[in-house]
Structure formats: C-alpha cells, structure tokens
N, C-alpha and C positions, 0 to 999 in steps of 0.2 A: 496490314499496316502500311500507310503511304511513306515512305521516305524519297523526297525529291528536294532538286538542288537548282535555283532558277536565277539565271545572271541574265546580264542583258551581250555579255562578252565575257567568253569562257578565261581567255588569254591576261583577261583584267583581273580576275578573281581565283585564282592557283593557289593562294595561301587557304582562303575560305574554302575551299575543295580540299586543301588537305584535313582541315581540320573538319570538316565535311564527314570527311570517312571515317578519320580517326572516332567520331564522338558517336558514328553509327555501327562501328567495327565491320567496316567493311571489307572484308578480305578477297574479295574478289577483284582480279585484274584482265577479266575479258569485257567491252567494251562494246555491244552496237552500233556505230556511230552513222547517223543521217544525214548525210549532206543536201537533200533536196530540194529543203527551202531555196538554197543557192542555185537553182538551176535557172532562176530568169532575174536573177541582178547582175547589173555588170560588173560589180566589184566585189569576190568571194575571198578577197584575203583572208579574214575574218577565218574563215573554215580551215585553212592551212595552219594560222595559228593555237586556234582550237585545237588540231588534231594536234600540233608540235605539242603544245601545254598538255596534254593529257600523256601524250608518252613518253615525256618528259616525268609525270608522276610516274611511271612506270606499268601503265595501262596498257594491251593490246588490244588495237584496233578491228574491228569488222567492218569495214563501209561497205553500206546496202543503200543504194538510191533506189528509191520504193515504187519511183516514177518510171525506172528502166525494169524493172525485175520483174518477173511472173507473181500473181497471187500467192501462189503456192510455196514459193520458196521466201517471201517475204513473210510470211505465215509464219512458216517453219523457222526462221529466223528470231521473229518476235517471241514465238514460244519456248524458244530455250533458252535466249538474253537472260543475262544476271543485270546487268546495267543496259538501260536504252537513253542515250546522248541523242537529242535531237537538236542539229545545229541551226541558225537562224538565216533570214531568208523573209523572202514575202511568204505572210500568215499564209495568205486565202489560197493561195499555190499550196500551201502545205496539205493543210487543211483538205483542198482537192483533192490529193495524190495521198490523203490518208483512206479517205472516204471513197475512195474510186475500188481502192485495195479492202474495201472491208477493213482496215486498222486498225480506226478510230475505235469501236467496242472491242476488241482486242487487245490494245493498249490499257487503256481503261477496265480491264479486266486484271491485265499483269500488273500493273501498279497497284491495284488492291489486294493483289495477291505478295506483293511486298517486293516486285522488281523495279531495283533504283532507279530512279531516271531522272537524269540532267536534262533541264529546256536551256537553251538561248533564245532570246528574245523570240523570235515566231515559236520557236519549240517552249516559248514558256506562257505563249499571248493564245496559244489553243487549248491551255488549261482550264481556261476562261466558261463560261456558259455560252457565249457570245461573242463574236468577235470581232464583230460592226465596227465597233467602237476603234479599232485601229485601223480607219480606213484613208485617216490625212495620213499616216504613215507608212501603210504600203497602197499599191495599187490592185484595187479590186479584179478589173480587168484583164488581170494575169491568167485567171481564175474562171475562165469560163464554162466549167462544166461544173461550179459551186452550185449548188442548187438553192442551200440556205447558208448562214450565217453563224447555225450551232455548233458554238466548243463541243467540248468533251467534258465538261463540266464537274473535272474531279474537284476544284479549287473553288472556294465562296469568294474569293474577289478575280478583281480585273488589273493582272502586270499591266505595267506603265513602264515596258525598260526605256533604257539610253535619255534618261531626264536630263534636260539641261546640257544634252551631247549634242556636237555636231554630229552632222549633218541634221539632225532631228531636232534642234530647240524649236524654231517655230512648228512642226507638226506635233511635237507632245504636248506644247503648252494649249494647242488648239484643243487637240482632247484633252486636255485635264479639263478646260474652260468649260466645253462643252459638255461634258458626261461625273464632272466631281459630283456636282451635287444630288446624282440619281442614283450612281454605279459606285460599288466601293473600289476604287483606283488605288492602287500602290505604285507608285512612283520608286525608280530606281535606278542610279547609275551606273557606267557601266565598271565601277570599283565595288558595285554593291551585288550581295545575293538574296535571295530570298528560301530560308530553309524550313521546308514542311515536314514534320511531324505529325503523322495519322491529321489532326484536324487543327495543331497548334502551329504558327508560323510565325516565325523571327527576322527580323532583318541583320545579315551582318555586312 
C-alpha cells in the first residue's frame, strides 16, 4: 500500500503532516531525510527548515546525501527506512544521484512495500513518469550524467508544487501553459499537500 505525503514546502504544511500521521497511524519516529536535491541551489534554507519542522513533530532525523555516500550503505539505509523524506532541490540533480545509486527501483520498491514517504517539491516532481515537464523550473544542465527524463513512476499525475509562489510564478504558469492540456498537472501551493493513498489522492 502507498502512503505518501507531497508538499511543495514541508515547513508550510506541519499541520497536514500532523494529521498526516494521525489518520495513517503512524507510529514511527525515525526519519530518512535527503537533503541532495539541495546540493547545487544557492539557497537551501528551505532544508533547515524542513528538518526543524519535522523535529519539531518529534521525528528523529537520519541525513543521508546519496550524492556523497557509497552505494552500499545508501542501500542499506533505504532498506530499513520506516519513512523516507526526500527534501527539494533541482529534480534532474536528484533524479541523477538516485539513478547513479541504483535508488530509483529501490525506492519504488519500498513505497510499495508500505514505506512512508514524504516528497518536497523535486522529492515529489520524481513521482512523476516524466520529468521534462519541470524543466522552466529547474535547470536541466545541473544534471549531466541524466541520461533520460524517467520518473519513477509510482503516481498517475504530474505535481505542479510552489503555484503561484515566488520565485516560480512565471515558470509554473509556463508549464501549466504548456503541458495542462496533454499531462494530468496538479498544481499546488506551498500551504497545500497532496496525500496518497494506495491509488486515491486528496488535496489538503
């Protein structure tokens, strides 16, 4: 069963994460958290407060940058996660340093196996089939050992976080423009979540 929790800003949405948990009973308070995406943006505030909000809920933290670690021990890590938090960040950076590590079907293994996992916006835009589609929004070029474009493709639609947010109003409305009418887009702020359920999704 999938239970996963998709904001565009973890630090925005602490209420919907609590009720998050409560309504999955989630009892566990160990945490994987991914800072990676943040390794080539100049502004990672975002990830500090992340982590404060999360241990703030009373969550203990594991940070594992997937980009610095050995295979093996990021393996080892992934497969005993109760929750995997993957923070946001340029996608296709991500995306790279999941697929570089062998992760990506790994992941996509534990989530179908029922381990929880929180995206921020890149950690929620690789749920995706595809990921093209966010390319006014991050920079491709980050990403030079990407070879293709494919999500992981646990999710039937395509997040659209940080709608109508700065710094992103003009590159989200670009893709919405550009990809509504072909791609299913969910648009979201960064006061909104998006919570999955095996194959049912809600916005709160």
């Amino acid at each position: 069963m999938k239970t996963i929790f998709l904001t565009s800003y973890i630090a925005g949405t602490t209420q919907q994460l609590v009720d998050f948990i409560h309504k999955n009973q989630i009892n566990s308070k160990n945490v994987l958290f991914i800072p990676t995406a943040g390794n080539v943006e100049s502004y990672t505030g975002y990830i500090d407060e992340g982590k404060a909000a999360l241990q703030q809920l009373g969550f203990q933290l594991e940070l594992l940058d997937i980009a610095s670690i050995d295979t093996q021990q990021c393996h080892q890590a992934f497969a005993a996660a109760e929750i995997i938090c993957i923070a946001g960040g340029n996608t296709f950076y991500l995306l790279q340093e999941l697929k570089r590590k062998n992760l990506d079907k790994l992941l996509i293994q534990r989530v179908a196996e029922g381990c929880i996992y929180i995206g921020e916006s890149a950690g929620a835009i690789i749920l995706a089939a595809d990921i093209e589609y966010c390319s006014s929004m991050d920079d491709s070029s980050l990403a030079p050992e990407l070879e293709n474009y494919t999500g992981l493709n646990i999710i039937d639609f395509y997040p659209l976080p940080h709608y109508i947010e700065e710094p992103f109003v003009d590159s989200v409305q670009q893709i919405y423009a550009k990809y509504s009418n072909h791609l299913k887009l969910i648009p979201f702020n960064n006061q909104q979540a998006i919570i999955i359920n095996n194959h049912n999704y809600i916005m709160v």
